[in-house]
Each structure stands twice: as structure tokens, then as C-alpha cells.
C-alpha positions as CSV (number, residue, x, y, z in Angstrom):
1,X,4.0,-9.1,-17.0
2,X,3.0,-8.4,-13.6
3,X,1.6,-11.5,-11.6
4,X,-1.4,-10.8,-8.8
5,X,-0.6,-12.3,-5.2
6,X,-3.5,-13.2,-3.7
7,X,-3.1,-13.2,0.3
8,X,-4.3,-16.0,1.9
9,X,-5.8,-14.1,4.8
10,X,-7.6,-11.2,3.5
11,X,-8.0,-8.5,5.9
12,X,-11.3,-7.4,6.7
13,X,-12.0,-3.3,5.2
14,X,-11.8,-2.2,9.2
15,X,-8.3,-2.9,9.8
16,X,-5.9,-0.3,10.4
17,X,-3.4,1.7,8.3
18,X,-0.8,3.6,8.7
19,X,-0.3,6.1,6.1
20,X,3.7,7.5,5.2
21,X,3.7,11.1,5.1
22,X,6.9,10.8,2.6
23,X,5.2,8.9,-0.4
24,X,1.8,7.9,0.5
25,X,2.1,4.2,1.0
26,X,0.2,2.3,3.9
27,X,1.3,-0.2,6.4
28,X,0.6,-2.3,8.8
29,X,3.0,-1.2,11.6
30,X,4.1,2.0,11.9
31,X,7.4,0.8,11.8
32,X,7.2,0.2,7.9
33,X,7.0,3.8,6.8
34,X,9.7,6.2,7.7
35,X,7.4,8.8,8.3
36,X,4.0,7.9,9.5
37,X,1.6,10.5,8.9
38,X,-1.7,9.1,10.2
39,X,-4.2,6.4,10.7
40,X,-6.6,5.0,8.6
41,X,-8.3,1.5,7.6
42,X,-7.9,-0.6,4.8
43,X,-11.7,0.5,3.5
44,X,-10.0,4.2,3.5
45,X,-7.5,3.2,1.0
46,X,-8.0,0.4,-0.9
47,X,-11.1,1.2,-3.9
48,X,-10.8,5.1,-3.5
49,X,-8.9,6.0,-7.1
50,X,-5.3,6.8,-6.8
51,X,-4.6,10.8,-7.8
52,X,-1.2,10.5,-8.1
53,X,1.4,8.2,-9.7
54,X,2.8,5.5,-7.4
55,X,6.0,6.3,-5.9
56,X,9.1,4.8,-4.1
57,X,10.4,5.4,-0.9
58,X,12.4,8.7,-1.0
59,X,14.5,7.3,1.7
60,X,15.4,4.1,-0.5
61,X,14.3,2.1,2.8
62,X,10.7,0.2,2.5
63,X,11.0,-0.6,-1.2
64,X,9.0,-3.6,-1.8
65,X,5.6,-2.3,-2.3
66,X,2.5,-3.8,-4.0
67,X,-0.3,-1.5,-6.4
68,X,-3.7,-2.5,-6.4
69,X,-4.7,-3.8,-9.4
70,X,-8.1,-2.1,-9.4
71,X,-7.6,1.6,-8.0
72,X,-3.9,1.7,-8.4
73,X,-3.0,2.2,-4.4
74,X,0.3,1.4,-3.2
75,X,1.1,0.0,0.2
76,X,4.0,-2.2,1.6
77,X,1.5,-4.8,3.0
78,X,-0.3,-6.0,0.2
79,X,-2.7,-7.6,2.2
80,X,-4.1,-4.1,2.6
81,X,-5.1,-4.3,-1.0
82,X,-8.1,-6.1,-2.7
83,X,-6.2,-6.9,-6.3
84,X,-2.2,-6.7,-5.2
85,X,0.3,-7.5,-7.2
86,X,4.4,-6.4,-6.9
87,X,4.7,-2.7,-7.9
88,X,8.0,-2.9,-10.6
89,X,10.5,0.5,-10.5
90,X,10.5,1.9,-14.1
């Protein structure tokens, strides 16, 4: 069973994302994706229904990731998330 981490500083919806061209996750810092595709903010990402299953990085390099409980979004910070909890390779 999968256990929610609550963060204790929630970001607020306006903070900014970067989005990895590779598998979809967000970040923080650009740095945290291997191939940083855009910008966005948390409100972007977090609550909009995920289309697609949640994925790895191809590149085997940012692999902890966290899945929104709620919408089923991925991102490596889960403080970018409303509901995160650790996303578990099947």
C-alpha cells in the first residue's frame, strides 16, 4: 500500500514547472528532467486528469517520482502535487 506524503510547505497553484519532454514529469529546476520541454505552473498540472499512464525516466536518471493521488500526475517534486504519494515501478 502506497502511503501519501504530505509536504509541509505546500506550494501555492502559481509556481512554476518545468515540464520533461521525454516522459512528461514536472520539476522544480530545470535541472531535474533531462529534457526540459517547457514552462508551466503547478495549477497547469496538478487537477487536470492524466491521459496517459505514468512513466519512468527513459534515461533511467530522475527516477524517484511521486503520482498525485487525485488526477494521477507525475512529477519529481511532489510538492508540485495536491495528494502525492511515491509512484512504485510495476
Amino acid at each position: 500500500m502506497s502511503e501519501k506524503k504530505n509536504f509541509p510547505g505546500k506550494l501555492p497553484p502559481q509556481t512554476p514547472a518545468v515540464i520533461c519532454a521525454n516522459c512528461g514529469a514536472v520539476a522544480l529546476k530545470p535541472t531535474s528532467v533531462c529534457k526540459p520541454q517547457g514552462h508551466g505552473t503547478k495549477k497547469d498540472w496538478c487537477g487536470t486528469k492524466s491521459i496517459k499512464n505514468p512513466s519512468f525516466c527513459r534515461n533511467n536518471v530522475h527516477t524517484n517520482r511521486y503520482q498525485c493521488a487525485t488526477c494521477g500526475q507525475v512529477a519529481i517534486d511532489g510538492e508540485l502535487l495536491c495528494a502525492s504519494e511515491p509512484l512504485v515501478r510495476k
